[in-house]
PAGU-837677 format. One line per 10 residues: number of its first residue (from 0); their letters; for each residue x, y, z of C-alpha. Coordinates in Angstrom, 3 decimals. Layout:
# residues N
NUM = a = X,Y,Z; ...
This chain:
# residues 378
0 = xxxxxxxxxx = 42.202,29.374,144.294; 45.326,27.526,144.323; 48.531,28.407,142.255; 48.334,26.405,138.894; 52.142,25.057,137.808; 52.557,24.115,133.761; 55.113,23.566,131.062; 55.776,25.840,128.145; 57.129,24.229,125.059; 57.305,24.743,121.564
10 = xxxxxxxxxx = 59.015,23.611,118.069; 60.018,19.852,118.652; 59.857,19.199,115.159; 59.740,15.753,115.295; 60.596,13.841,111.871; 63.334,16.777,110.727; 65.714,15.337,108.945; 69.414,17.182,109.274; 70.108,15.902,105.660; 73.300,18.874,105.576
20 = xxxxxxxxxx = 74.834,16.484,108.247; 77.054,13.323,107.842; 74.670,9.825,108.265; 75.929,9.044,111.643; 75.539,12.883,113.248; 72.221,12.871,111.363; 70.567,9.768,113.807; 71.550,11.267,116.875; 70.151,14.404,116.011; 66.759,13.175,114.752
30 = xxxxxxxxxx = 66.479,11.021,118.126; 67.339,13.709,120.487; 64.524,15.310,118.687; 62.182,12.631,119.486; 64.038,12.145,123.289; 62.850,15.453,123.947; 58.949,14.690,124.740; 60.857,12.511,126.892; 62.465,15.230,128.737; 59.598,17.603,129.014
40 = xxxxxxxxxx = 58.110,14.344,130.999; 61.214,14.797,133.367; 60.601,18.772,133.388; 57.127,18.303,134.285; 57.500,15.550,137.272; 60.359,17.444,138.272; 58.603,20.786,138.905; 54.805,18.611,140.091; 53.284,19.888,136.518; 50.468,17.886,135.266
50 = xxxxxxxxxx = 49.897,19.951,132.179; 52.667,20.249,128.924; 51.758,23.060,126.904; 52.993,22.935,123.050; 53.042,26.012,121.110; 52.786,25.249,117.590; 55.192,22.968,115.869; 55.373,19.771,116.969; 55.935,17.814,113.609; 59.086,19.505,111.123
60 = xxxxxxxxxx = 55.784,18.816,107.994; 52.713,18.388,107.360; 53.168,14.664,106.021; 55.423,13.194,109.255; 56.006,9.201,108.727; 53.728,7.205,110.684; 56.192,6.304,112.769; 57.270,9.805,113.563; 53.751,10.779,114.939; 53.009,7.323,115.971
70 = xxxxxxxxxx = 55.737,6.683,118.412; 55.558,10.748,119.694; 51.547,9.893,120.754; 53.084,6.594,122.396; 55.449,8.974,124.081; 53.229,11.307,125.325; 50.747,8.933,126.230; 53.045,7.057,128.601; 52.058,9.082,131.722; 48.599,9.408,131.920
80 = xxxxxxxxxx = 49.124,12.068,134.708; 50.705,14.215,132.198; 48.202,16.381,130.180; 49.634,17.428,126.452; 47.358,20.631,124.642; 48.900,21.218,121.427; 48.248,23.571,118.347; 49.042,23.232,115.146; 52.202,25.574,114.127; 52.767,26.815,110.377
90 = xxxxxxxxxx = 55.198,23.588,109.934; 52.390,21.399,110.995; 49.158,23.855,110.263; 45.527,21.867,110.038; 45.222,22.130,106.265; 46.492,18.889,106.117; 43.373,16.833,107.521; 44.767,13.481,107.251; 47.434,13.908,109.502; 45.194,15.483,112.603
100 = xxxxxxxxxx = 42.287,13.390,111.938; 44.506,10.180,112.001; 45.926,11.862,115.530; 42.242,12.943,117.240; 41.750,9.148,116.213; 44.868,7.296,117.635; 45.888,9.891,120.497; 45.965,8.875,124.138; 42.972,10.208,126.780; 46.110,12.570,127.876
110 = xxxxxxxxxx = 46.873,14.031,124.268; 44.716,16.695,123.601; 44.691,18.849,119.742; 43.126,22.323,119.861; 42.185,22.803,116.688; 39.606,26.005,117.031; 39.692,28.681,118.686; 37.126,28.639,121.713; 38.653,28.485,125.068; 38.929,25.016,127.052
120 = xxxxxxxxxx = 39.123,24.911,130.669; 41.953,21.979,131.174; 41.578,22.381,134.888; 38.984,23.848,137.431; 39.564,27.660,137.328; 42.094,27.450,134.509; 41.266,28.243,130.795; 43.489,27.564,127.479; 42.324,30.201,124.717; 44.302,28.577,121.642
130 = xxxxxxxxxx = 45.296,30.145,118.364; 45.855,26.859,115.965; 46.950,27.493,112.342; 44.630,26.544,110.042; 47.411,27.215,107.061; 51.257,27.438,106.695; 50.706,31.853,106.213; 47.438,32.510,107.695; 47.656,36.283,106.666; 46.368,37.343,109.705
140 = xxxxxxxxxx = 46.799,37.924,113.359; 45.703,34.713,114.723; 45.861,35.750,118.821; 43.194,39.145,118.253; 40.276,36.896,119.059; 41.236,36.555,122.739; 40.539,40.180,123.555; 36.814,39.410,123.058; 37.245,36.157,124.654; 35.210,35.698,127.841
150 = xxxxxxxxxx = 35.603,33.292,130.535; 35.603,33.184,134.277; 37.316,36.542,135.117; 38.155,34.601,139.155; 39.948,31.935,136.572; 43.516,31.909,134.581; 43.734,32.488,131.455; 46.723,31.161,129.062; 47.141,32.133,125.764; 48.371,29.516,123.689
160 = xxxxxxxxxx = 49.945,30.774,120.182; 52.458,30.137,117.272; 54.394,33.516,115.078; 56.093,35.930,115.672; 56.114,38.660,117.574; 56.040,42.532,116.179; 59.767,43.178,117.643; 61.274,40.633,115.717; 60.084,41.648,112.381; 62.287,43.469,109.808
170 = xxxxxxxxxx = 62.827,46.999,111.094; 59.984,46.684,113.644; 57.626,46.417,110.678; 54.366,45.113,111.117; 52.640,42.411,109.100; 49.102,40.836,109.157; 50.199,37.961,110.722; 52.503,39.417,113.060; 51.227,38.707,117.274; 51.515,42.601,118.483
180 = xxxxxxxxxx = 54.260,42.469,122.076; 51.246,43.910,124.223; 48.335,41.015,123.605; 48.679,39.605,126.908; 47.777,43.192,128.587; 45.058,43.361,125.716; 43.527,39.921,126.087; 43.558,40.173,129.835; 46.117,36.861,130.221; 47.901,35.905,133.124
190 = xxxxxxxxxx = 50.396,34.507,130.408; 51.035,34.126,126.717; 52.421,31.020,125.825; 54.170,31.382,122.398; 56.006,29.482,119.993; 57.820,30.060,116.599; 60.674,31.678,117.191; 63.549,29.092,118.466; 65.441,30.781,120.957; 64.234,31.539,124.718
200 = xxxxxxxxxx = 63.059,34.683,124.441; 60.962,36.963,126.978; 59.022,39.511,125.236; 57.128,40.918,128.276; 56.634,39.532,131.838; 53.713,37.599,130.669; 54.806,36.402,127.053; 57.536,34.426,126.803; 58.856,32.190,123.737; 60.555,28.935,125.357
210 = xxxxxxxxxx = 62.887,28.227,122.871; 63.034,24.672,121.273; 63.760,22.161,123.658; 66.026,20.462,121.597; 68.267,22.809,119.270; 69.074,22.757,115.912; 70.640,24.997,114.127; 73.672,27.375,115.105; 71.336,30.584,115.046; 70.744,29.961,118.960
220 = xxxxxxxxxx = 73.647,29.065,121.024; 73.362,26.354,124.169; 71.394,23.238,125.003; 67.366,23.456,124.260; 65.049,24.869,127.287; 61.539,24.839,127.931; 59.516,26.842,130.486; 58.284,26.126,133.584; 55.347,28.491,134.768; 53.661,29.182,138.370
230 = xxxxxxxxxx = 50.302,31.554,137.795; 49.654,32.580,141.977; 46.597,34.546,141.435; 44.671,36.121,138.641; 46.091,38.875,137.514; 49.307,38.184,139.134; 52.325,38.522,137.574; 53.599,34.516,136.395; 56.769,33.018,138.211; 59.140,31.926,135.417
240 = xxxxxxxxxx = 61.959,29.412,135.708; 63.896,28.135,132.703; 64.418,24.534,132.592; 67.261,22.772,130.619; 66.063,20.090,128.171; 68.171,19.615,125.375; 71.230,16.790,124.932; 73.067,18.215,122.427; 74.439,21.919,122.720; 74.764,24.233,119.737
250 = xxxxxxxxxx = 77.802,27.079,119.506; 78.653,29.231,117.435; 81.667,31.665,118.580; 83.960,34.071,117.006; 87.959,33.465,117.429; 89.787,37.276,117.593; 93.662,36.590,116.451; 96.511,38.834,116.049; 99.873,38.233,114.626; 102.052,36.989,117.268
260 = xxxxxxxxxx = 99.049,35.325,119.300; 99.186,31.592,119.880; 96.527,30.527,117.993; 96.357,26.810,118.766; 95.756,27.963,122.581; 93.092,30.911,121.949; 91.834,28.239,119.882; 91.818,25.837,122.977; 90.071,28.430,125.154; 86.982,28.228,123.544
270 = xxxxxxxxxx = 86.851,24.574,123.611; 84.518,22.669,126.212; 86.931,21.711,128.334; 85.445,17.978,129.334; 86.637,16.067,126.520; 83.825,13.373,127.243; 81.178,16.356,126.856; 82.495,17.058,123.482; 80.601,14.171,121.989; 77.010,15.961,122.313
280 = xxxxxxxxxx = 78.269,19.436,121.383; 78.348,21.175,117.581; 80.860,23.649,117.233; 81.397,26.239,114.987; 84.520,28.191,115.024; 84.556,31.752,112.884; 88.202,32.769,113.361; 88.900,36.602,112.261; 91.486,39.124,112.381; 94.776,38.324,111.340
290 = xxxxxxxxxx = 97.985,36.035,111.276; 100.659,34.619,109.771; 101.101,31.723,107.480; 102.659,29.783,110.051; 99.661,30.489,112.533; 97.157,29.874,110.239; 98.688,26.363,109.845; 98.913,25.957,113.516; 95.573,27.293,114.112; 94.140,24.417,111.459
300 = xxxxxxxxxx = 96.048,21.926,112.767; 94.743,22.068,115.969; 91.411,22.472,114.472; 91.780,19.057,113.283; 93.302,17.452,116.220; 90.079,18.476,118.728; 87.691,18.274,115.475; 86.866,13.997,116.139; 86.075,14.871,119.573; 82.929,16.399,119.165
310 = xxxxxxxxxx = 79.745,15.335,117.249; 80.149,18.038,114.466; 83.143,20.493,114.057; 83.734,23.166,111.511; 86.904,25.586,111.483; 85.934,29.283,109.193; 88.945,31.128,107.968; 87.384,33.336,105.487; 87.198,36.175,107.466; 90.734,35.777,108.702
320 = xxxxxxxxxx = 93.811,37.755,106.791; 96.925,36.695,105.993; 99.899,38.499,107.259; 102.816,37.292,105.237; 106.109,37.238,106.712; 109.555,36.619,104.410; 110.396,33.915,107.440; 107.149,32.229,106.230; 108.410,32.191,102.521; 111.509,31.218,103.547
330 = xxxxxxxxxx = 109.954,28.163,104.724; 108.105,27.561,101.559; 111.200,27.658,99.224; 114.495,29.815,99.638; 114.168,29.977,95.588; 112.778,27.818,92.585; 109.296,27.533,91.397; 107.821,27.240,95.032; 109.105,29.918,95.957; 107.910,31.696,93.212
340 = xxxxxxxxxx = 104.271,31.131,92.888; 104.398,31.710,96.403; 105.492,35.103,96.154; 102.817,35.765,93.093; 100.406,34.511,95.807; 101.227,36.835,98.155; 101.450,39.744,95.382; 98.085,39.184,94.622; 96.797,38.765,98.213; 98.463,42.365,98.844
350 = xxxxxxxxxx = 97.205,43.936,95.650; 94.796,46.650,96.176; 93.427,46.840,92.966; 92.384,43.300,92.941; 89.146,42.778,94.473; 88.704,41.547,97.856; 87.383,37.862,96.543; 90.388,37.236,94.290; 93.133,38.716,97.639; 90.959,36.381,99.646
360 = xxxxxxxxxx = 91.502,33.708,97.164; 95.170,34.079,96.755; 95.672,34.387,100.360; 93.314,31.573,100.792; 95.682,29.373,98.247; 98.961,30.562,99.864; 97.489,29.210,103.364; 97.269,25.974,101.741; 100.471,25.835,99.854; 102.017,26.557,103.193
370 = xxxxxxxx = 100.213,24.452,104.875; 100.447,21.189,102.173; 104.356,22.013,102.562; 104.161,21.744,106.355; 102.545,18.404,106.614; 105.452,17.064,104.183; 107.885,17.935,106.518; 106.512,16.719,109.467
């Protein structure tokens, strides 16, 4: 039997929205969304894979505009070579009828929906055994059918399923719902094909979430992957190769300072360093430690020098302390009533028996009074 090659997707969420995002930012992310069937096309011709597997979640709703899930079928449907199998995910489950009757209606001959649960050879030798959501919380495990599933044991089988996984609940505690990590040994698969959880993630040499192939949200660092699988033999153990899909990239990173540390430069060190890049990246910078008033104006300076470079920029200070020197005050006002709130500021930003929220307020307003003084001057 020869080797059978396919791609692993999940959560495209097509029609999402981004409404926390300014207008402009907001387009670009809802079309990369779409532009990703687009680029699981490229992943698929590029590794000779006829067959797109999507794990749950294609639509961000039940109710997608028609021209959401209109223009995705045209999409999908524009290479007939390419085979789509797709279950419904709890964003997208099959209680709503309307919207996966309208699709079984209007979907190309290479679109395929997998709405039960009996197992559909998509190929000679190679059978899908799907898991589709029939509701948003089906309150049970949805994947313990396939251990009784029978087909063809000289053919592949491919379990194709949306949830999560029991490692990833809270504490390792198990719920109805929850896909146990050891199904694929259970339910005799070559490989589990998951989706749900939006970050690549391999839970076992033969279950594997892709990640989505087109982030969106800071929880998962990078550019969106999907999956591209080689099953040799029954039984053998699938060849796995991670294949970048996503346009824009997602970080979130952590900026250590210390008093006396340049902080415009550590600052600058974390930065993509193409400045053309910057346009498709979404950065989020958490700074934390500690530094003086006069670094924590440089530092948010610079943040707003590099900040129009990129397609979404956000400096976080809250977790950074205030170091006051007298140099700093000095700076503020030698005397007067500058210099006086000033130095109540810093009194209560040094005052243990204030509560950390009202220090962190006080340091927060000194930062700012500093910083308000410094623009004036320059």
């Amino acid at each position: 039997m020869p080797p059978f090659r396919f791609i692993h997707s999940a959560d495209l969420h097509l029609g999402r929205r981004f409404g926390s995002y300014p207008e402009d930012l907001r387009g670009r992310l809802v079309e990369a969304r779409h532009n990703a069937i687009h680029s699981l096309a490229s992943a698929a011709q590029f590794h000779q894979a006829n067959h797109i597997l999507i794990a749950g979640d294609l639509f961000d709703s039940e109710t997608p505009t028609d021209p959401v899930w209109r223009q995705a079928l045209a999409a999908m449907g524009a290479n007939p070579d390419h085979h789509w199998w797709i279950i419904p995910g709890n964003h997208d489950s099959l209680a709503p009828e309307s919207l996966w009757s309208r699709i079984r209606e209007q979907a190309p001959a290479n679109v395929h929906l997998l709405d039960d649960v009996e197992p559909v050879e998509i190929t000679p030798n190679v059978f899908l055994l799907p898991a589709p959501l029939p509701r948003r919380y089906p309150g049970r495990d949805l994947t313990a059918h396939m251990n009784g599933t029978e087909t063809d044991p000289r053919a592949f089988r491919i379990g194709l399923a949306h949830g999560s996984i029991q490692n990833f609940s809270e504490e390792g505690a198990r719920t109805e719902d929850t896909i146990p990590p050891d199904r694929a040994a259970s339910a005799r698969l070559d490989y589990l094909a998951l989706g749900d959880w939006h970050g690549h993630v391999r839970v076992g040499d033969r279950t594997w979430y892709p990640g989505t192939p087109e982030r969106d949200a800071f929880t998962h660092d990078g550019r969106g992957t999907c999956i591209c699988v080689t099953l040799t033999a029954p039984g053998a153990p699938p060849q796995v190769e991670t294949f970048p899909t996503g346009r824009f990239a997602w970080h979130d990173e952590v900026l250590p300072l210390v008093p006396g540390q340049n902080a415009a430069s550590a600052l600058a060190a974390l930065l993509p360093p193409d400045r053309a890049e910057r346009r498709d990246h979404l950065m989020r910078i958490r700074a934390a430690g500690r530094a003086t008033l006069a670094e924590h104006a440089a530092l948010t300076e610079a943040a707003a020098a590099v900040a129009p470079d990129f397609a979404w920029f956000a400096l976080d200070t809250t977790a950074l302390a205030t170091e006051v020197e007298a140099t700093d005050l000095d700076d503020i006002d030698r005397a007067g009533a500058l210099r006086l709130a000033a130095d109540r500021l810093k009194d209560r930003a040094e005052d243990a028996a204030l509560d950390g929220e009202t220090r962190r307020t006080a340091a927060a307003a000194l930062n700012r009074l500093y910083g308000y003084l410094r623009e004036d001057r320059t």
